[in-house]
PDB file of N, CA, C and O in Angstrom:
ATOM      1  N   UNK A   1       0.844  -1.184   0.000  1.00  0.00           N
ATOM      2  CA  UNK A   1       0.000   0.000   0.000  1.00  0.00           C
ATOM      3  C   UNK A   1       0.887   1.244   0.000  1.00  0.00           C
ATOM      4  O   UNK A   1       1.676   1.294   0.944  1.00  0.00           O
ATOM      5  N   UNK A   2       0.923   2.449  -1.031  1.00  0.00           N
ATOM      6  CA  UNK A   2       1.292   3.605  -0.977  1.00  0.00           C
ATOM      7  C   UNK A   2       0.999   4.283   0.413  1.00  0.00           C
ATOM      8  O   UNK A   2       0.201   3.687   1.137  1.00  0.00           O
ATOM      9  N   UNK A   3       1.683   5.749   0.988  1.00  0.00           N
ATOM     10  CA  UNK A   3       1.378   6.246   1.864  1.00  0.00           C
ATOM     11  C   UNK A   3       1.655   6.318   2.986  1.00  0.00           C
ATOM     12  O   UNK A   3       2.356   5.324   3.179  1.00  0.00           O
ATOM     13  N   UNK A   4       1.553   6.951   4.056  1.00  0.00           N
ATOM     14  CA  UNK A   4       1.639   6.671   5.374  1.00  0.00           C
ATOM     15  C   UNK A   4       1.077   5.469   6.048  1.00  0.00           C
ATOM     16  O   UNK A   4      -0.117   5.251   5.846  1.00  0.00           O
ATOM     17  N   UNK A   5       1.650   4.760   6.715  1.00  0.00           N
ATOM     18  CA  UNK A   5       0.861   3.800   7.223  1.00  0.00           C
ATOM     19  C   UNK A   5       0.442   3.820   8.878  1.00  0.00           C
ATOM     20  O   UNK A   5       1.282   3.560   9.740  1.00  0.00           O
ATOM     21  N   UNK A   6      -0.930   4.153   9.193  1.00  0.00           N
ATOM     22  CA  UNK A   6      -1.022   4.693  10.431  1.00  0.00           C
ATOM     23  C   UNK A   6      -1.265   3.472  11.325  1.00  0.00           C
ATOM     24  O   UNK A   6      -1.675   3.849  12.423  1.00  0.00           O
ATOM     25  N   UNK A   7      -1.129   1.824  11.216  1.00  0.00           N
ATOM     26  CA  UNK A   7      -1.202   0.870  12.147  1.00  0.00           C
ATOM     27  C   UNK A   7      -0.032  -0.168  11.778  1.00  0.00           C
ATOM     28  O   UNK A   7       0.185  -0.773  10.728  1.00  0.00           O
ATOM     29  N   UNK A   8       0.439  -0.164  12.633  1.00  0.00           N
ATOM     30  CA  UNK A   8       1.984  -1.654  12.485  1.00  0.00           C
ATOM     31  C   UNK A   8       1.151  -2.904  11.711  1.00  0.00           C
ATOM     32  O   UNK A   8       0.067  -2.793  11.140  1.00  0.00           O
ATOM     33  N   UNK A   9       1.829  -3.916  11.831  1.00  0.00           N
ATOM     34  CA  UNK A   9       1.452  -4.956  11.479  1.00  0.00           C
ATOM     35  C   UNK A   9       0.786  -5.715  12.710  1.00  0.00           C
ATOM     36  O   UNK A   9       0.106  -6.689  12.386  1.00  0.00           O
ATOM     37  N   UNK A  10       0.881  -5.398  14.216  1.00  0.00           N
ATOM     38  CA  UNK A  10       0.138  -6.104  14.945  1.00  0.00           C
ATOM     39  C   UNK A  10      -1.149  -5.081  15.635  1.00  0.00           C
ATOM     40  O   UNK A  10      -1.713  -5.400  16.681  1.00  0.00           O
ATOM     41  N   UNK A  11      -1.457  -3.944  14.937  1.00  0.00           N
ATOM     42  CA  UNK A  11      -2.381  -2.940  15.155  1.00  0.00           C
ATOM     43  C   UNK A  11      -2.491  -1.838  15.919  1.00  0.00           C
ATOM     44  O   UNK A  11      -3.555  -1.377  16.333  1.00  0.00           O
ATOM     45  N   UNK A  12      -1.179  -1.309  16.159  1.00  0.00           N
ATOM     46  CA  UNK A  12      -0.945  -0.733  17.001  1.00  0.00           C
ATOM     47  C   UNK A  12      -0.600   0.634  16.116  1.00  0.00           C
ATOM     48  O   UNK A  12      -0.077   0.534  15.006  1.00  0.00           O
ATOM     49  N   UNK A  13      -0.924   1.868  16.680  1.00  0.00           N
ATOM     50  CA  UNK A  13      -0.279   3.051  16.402  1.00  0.00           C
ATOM     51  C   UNK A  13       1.120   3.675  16.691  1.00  0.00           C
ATOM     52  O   UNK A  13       1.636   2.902  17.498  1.00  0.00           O
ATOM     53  N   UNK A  14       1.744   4.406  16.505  1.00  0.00           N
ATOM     54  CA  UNK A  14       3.169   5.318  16.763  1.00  0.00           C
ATOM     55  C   UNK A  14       3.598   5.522  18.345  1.00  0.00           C
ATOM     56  O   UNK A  14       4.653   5.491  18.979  1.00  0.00           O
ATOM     57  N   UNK A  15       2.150   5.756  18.645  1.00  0.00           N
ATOM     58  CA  UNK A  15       2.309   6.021  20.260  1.00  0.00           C
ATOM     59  C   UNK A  15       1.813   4.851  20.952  1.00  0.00           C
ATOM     60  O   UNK A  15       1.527   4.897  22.148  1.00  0.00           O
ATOM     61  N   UNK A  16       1.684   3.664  20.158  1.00  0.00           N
ATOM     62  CA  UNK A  16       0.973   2.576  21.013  1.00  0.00           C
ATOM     63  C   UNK A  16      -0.026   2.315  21.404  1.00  0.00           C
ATOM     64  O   UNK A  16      -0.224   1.434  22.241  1.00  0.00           O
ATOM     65  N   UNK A  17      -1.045   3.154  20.792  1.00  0.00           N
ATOM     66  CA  UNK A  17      -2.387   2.906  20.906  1.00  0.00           C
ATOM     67  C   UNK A  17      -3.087   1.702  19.798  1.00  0.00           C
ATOM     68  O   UNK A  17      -2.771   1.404  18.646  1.00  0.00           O
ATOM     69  N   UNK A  18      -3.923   1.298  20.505  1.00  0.00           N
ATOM     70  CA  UNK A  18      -5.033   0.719  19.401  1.00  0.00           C
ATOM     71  C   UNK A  18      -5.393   1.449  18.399  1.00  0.00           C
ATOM     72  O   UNK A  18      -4.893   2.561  18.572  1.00  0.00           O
ATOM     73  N   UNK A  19      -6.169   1.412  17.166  1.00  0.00           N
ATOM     74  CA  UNK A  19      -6.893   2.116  16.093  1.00  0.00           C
ATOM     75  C   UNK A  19      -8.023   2.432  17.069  1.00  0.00           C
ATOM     76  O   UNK A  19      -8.293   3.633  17.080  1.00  0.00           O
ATOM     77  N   UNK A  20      -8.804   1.632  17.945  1.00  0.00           N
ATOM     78  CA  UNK A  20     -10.029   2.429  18.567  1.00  0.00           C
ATOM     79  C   UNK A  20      -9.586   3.376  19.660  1.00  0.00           C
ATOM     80  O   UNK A  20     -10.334   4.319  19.915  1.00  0.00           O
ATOM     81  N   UNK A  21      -8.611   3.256  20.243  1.00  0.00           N
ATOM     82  CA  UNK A  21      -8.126   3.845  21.622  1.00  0.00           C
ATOM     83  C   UNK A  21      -8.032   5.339  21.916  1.00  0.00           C
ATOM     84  O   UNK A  21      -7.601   5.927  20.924  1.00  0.00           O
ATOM     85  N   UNK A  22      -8.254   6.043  22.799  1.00  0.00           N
ATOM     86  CA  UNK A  22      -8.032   7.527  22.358  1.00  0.00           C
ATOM     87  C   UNK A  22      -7.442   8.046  23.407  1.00  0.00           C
ATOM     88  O   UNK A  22      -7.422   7.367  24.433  1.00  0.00           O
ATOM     89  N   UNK A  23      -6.748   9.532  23.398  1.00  0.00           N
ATOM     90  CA  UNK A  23      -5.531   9.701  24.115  1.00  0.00           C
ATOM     91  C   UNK A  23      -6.281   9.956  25.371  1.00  0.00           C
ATOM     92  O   UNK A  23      -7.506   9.847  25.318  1.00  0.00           O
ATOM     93  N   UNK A  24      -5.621  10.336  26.682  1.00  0.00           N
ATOM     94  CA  UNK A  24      -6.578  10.628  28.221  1.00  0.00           C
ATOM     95  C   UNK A  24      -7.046  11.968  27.734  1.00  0.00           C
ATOM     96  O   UNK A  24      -6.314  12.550  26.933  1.00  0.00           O
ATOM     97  N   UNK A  25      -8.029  12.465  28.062  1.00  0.00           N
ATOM     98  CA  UNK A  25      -8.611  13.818  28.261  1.00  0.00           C
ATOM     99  C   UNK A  25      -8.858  14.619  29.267  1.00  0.00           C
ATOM    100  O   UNK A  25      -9.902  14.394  29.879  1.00  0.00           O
ATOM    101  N   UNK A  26      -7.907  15.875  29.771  1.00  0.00           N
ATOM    102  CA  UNK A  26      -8.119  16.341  31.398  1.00  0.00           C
ATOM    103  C   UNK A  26      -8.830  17.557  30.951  1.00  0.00           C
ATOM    104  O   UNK A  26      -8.530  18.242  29.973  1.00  0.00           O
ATOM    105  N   UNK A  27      -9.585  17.707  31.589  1.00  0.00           N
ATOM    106  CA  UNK A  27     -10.305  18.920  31.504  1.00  0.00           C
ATOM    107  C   UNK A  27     -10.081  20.038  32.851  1.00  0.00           C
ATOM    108  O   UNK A  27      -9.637  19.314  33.743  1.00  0.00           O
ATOM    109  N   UNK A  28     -10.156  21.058  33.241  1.00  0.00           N
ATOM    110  CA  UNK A  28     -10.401  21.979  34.231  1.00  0.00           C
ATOM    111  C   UNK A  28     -10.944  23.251  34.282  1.00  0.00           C
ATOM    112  O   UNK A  28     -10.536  24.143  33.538  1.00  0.00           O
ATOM    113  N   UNK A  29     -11.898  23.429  35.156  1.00  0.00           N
ATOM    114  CA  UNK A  29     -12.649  24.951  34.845  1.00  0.00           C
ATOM    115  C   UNK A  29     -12.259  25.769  36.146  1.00  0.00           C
ATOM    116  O   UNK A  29     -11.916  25.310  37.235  1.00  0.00           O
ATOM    117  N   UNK A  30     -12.400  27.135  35.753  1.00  0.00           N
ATOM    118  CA  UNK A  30     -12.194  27.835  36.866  1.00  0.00           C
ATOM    119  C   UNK A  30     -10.868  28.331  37.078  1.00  0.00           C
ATOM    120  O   UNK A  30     -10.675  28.829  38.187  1.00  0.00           O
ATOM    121  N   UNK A  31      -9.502  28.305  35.933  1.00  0.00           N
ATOM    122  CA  UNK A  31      -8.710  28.289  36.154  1.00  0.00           C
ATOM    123  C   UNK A  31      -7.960  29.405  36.859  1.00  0.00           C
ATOM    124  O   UNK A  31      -7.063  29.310  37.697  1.00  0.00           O
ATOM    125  N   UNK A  32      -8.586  30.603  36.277  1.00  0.00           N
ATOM    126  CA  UNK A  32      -8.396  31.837  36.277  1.00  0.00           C
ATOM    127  C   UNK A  32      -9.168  32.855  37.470  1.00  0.00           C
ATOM    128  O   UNK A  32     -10.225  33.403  37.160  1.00  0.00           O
ATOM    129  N   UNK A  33      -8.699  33.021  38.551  1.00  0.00           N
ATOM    130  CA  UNK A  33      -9.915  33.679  39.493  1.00  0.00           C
ATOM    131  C   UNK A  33     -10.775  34.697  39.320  1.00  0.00           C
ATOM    132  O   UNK A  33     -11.934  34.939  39.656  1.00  0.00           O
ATOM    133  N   UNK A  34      -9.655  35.405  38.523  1.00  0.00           N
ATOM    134  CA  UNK A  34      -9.954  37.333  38.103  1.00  0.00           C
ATOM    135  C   UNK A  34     -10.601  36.862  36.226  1.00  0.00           C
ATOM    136  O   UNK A  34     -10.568  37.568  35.217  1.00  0.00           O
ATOM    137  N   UNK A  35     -10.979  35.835  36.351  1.00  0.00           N
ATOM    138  CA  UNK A  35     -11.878  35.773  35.086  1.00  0.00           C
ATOM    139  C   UNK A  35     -13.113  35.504  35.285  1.00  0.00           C
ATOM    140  O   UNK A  35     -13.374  34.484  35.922  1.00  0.00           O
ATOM    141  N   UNK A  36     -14.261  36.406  34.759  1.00  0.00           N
ATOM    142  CA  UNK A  36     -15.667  35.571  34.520  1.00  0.00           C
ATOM    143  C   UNK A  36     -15.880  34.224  34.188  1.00  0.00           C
ATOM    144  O   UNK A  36     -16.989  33.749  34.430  1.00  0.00           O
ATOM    145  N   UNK A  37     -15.032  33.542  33.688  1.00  0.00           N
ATOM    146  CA  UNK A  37     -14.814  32.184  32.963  1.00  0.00           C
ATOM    147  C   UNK A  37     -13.438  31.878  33.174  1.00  0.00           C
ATOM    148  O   UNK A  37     -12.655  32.665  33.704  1.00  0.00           O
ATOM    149  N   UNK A  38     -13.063  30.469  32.666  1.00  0.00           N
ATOM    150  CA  UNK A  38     -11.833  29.685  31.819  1.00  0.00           C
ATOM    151  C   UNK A  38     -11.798  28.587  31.931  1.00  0.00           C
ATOM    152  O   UNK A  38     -12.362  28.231  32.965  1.00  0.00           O
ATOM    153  N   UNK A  39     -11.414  27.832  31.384  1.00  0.00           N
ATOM    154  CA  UNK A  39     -11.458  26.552  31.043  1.00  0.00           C
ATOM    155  C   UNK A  39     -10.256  26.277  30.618  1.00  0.00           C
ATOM    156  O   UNK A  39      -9.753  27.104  29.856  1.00  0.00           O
ATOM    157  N   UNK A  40      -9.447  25.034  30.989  1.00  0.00           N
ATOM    158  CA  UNK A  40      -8.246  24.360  30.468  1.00  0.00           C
ATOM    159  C   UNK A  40      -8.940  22.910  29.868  1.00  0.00           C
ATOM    160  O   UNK A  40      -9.791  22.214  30.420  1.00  0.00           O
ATOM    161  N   UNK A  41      -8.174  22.675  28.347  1.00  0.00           N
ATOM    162  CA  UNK A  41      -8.244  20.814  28.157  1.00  0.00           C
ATOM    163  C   UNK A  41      -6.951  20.333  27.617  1.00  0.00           C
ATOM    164  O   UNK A  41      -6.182  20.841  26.801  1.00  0.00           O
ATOM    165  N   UNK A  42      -6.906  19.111  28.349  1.00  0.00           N
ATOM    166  CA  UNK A  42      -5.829  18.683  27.368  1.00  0.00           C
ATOM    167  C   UNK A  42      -5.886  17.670  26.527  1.00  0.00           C
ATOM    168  O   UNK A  42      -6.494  16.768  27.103  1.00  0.00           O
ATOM    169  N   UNK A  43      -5.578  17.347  25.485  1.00  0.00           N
ATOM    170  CA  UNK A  43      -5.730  15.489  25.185  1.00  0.00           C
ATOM    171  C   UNK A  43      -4.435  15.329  24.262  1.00  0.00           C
ATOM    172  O   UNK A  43      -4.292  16.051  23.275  1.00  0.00           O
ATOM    173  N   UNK A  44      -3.617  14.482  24.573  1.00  0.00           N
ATOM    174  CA  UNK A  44      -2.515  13.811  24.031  1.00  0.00           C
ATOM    175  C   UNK A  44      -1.465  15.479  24.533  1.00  0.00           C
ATOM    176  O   UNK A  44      -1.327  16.075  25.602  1.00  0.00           O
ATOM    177  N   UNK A  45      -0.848  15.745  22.918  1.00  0.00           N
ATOM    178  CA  UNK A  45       0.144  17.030  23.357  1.00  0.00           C
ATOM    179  C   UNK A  45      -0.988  18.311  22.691  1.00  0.00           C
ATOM    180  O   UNK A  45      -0.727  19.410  22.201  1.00  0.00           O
ATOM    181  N   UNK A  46      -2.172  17.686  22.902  1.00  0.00           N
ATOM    182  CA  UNK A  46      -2.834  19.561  22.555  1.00  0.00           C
ATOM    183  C   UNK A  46      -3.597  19.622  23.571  1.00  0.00           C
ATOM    184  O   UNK A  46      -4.403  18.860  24.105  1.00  0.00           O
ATOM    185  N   UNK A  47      -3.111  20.926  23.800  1.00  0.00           N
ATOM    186  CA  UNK A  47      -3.566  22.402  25.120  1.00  0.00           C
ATOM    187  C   UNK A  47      -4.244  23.055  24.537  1.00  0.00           C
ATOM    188  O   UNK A  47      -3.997  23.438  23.393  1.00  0.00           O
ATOM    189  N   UNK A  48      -5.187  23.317  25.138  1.00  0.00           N
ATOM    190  CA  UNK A  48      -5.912  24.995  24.730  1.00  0.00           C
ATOM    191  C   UNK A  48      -6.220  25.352  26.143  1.00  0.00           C
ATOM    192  O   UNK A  48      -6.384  24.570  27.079  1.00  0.00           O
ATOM    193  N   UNK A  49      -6.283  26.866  26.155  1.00  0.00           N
ATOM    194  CA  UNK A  49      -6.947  27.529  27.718  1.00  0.00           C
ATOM    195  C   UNK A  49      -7.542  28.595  26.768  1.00  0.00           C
ATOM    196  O   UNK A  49      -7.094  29.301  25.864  1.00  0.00           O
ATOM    197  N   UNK A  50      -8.756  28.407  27.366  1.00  0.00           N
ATOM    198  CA  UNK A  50     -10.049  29.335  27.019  1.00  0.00           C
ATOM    199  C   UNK A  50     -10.331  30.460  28.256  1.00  0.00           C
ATOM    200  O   UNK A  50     -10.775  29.899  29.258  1.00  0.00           O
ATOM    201  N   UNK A  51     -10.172  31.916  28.404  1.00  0.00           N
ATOM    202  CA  UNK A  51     -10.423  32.580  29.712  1.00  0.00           C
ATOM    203  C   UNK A  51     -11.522  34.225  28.538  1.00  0.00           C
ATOM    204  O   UNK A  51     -11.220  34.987  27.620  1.00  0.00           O
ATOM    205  N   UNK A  52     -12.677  33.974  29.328  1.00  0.00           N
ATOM    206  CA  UNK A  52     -13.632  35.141  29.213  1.00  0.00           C
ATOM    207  C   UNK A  52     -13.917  36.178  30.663  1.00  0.00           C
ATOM    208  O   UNK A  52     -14.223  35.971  31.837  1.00  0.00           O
ATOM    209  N   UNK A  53     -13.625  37.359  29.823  1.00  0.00           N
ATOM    210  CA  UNK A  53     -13.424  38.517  30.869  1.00  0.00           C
ATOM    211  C   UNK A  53     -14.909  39.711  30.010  1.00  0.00           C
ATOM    212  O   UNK A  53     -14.984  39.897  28.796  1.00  0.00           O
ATOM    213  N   UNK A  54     -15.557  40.117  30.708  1.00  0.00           N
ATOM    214  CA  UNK A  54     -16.798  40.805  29.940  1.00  0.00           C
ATOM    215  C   UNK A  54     -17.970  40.513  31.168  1.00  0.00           C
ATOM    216  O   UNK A  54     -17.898  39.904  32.235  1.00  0.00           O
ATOM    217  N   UNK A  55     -18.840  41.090  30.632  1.00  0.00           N
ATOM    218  CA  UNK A  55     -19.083  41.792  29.264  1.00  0.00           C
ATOM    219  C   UNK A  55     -18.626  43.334  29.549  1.00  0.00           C
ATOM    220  O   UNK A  55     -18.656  43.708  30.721  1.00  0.00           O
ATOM    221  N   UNK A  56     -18.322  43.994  28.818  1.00  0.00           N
ATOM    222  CA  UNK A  56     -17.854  45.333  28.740  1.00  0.00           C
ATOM    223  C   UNK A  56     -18.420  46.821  27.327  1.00  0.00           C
ATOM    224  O   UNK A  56     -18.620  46.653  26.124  1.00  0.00           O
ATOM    225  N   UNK A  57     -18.479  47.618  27.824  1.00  0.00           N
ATOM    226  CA  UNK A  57     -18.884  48.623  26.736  1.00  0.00           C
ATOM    227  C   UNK A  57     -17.724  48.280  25.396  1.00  0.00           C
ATOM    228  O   UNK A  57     -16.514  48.149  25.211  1.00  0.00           O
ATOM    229  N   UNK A  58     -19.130  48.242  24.593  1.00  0.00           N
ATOM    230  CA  UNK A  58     -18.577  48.252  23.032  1.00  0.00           C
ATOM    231  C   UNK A  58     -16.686  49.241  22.873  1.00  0.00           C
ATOM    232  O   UNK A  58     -16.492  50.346  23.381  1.00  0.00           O
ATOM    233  N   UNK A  59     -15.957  48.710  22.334  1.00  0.00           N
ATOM    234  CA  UNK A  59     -14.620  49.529  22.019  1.00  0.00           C
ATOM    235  C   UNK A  59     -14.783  50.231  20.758  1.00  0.00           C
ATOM    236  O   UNK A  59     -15.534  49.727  19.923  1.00  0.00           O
ATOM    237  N   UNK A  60     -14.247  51.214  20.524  1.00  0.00           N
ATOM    238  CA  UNK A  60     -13.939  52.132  19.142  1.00  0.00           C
ATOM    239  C   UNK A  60     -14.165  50.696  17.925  1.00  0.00           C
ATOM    240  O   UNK A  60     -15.095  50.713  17.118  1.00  0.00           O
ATOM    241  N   UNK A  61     -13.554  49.997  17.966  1.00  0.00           N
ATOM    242  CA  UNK A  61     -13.750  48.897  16.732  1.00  0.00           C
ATOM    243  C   UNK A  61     -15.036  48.473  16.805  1.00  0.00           C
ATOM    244  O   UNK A  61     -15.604  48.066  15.792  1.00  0.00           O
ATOM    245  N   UNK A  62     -15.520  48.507  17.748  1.00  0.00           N
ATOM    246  CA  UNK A  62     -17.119  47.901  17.922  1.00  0.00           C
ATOM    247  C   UNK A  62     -18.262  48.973  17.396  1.00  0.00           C
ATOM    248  O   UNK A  62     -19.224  48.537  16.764  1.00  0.00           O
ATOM    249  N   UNK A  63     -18.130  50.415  17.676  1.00  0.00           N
ATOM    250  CA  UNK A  63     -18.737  51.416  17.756  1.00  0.00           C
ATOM    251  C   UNK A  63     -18.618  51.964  16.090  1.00  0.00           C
ATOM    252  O   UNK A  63     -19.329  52.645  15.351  1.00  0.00           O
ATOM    253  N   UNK A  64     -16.740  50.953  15.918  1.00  0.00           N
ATOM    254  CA  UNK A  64     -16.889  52.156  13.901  1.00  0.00           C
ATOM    255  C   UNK A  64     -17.641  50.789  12.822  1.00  0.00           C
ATOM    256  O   UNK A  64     -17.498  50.770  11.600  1.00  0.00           O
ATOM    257  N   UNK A  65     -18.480  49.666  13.670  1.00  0.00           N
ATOM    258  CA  UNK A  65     -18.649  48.903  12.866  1.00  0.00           C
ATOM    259  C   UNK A  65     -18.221  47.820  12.556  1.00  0.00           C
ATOM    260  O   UNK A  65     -18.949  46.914  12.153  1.00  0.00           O
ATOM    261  N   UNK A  66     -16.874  47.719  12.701  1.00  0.00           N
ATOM    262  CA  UNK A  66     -15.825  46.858  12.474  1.00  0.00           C
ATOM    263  C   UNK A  66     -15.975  45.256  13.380  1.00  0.00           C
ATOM    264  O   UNK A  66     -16.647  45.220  14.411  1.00  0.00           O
ATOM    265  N   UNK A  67     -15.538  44.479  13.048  1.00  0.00           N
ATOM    266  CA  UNK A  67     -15.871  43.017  13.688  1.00  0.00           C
ATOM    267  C   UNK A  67     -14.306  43.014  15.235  1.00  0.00           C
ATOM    268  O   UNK A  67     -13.171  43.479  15.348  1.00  0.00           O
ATOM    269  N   UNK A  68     -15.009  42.408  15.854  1.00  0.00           N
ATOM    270  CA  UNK A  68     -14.192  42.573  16.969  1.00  0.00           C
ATOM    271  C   UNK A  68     -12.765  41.508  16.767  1.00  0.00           C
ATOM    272  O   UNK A  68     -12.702  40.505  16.056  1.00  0.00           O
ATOM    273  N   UNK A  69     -11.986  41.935  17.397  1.00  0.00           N
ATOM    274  CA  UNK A  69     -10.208  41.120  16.909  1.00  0.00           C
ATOM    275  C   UNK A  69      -9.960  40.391  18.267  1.00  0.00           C
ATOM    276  O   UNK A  69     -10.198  40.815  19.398  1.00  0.00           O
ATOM    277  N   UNK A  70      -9.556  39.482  17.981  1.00  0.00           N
ATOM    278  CA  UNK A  70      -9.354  38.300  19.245  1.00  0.00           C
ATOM    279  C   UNK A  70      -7.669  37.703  18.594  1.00  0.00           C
ATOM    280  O   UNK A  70      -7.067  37.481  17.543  1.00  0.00           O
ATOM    281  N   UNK A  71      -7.586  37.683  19.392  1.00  0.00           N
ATOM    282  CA  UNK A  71      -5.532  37.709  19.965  1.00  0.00           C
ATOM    283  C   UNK A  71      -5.438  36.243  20.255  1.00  0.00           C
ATOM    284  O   UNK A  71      -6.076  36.088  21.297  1.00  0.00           O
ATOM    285  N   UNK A  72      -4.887  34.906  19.795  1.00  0.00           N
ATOM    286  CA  UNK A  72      -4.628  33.982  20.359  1.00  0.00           C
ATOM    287  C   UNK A  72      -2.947  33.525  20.236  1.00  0.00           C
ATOM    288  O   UNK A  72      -2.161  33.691  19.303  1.00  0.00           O
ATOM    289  N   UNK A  73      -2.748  32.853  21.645  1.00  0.00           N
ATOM    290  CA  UNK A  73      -1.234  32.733  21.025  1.00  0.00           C
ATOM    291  C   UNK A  73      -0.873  31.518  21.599  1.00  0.00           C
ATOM    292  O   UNK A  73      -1.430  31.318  22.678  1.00  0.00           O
ATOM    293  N   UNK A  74      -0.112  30.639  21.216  1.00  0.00           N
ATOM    294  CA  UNK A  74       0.088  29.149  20.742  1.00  0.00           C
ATOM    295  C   UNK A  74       1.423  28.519  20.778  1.00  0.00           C
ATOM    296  O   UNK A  74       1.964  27.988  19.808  1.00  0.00           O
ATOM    297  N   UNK A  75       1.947  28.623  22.050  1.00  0.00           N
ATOM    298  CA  UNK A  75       3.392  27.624  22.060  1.00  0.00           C
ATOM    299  C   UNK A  75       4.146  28.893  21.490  1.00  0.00           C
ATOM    300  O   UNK A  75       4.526  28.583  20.362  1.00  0.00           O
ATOM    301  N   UNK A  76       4.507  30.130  21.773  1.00  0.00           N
ATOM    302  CA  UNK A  76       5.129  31.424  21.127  1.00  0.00           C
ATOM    303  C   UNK A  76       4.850  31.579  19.659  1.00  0.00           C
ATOM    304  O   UNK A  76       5.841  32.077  19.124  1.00  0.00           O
ATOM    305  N   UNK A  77       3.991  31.371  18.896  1.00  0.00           N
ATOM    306  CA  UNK A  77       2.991  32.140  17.804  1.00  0.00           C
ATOM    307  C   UNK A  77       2.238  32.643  18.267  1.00  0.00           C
ATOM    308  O   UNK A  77       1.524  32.098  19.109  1.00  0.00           O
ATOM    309  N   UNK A  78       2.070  34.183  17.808  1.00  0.00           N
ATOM    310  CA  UNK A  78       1.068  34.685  18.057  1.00  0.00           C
ATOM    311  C   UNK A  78       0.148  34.872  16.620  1.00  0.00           C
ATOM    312  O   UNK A  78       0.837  35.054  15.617  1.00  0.00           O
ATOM    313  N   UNK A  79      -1.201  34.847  16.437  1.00  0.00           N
ATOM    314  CA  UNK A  79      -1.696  35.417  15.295  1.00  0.00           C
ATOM    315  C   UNK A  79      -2.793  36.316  15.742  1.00  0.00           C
ATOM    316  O   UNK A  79      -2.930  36.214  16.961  1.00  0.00           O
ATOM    317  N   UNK A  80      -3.540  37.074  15.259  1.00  0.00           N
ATOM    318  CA  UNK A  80      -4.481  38.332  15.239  1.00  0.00           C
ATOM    319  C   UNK A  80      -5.555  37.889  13.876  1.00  0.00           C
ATOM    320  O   UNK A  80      -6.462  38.648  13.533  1.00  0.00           O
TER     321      UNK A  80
END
């Protein structure tokens, strides 16, 4: 078979999982005190932290129309 091959010959994956098996999943809320919200998850090597601070008066970008800009940043990438 061409391609990557994502199961060995005795069915196992890269990291040793089964084809059905799936990585642990930790979840946590509340992370943040001085936030209205946040949430941490993890599963395998992906992180995300989610933190909501609001609601607050509309900003100049909100007021000229414009769609609001959200900042995320990712293992030192940042994008806009």
């Amino acid at each position: 078979m061409a391609g990557l091959e994502l199961l060995s010959d005795q069915g196992y994956r890269v990291d040793g999982r089964r084809a059905g098996e799936l990585r642990k999943i930790q979840a946590r809320m509340g992370v943040f005190a001085q936030a209205d919200g946040s949430a941490y998850i993890e599963q395998g090597n992906t992180k995300a932290l989610a933190v909501v601070y609001g609601p607050h008066e509309a900003s100049g970008r909100a007021r000229a129309g414009l769609p609001p800009r959200a900042t995320a940043s990712v293992k030192g990438y940042q994008a806009e």
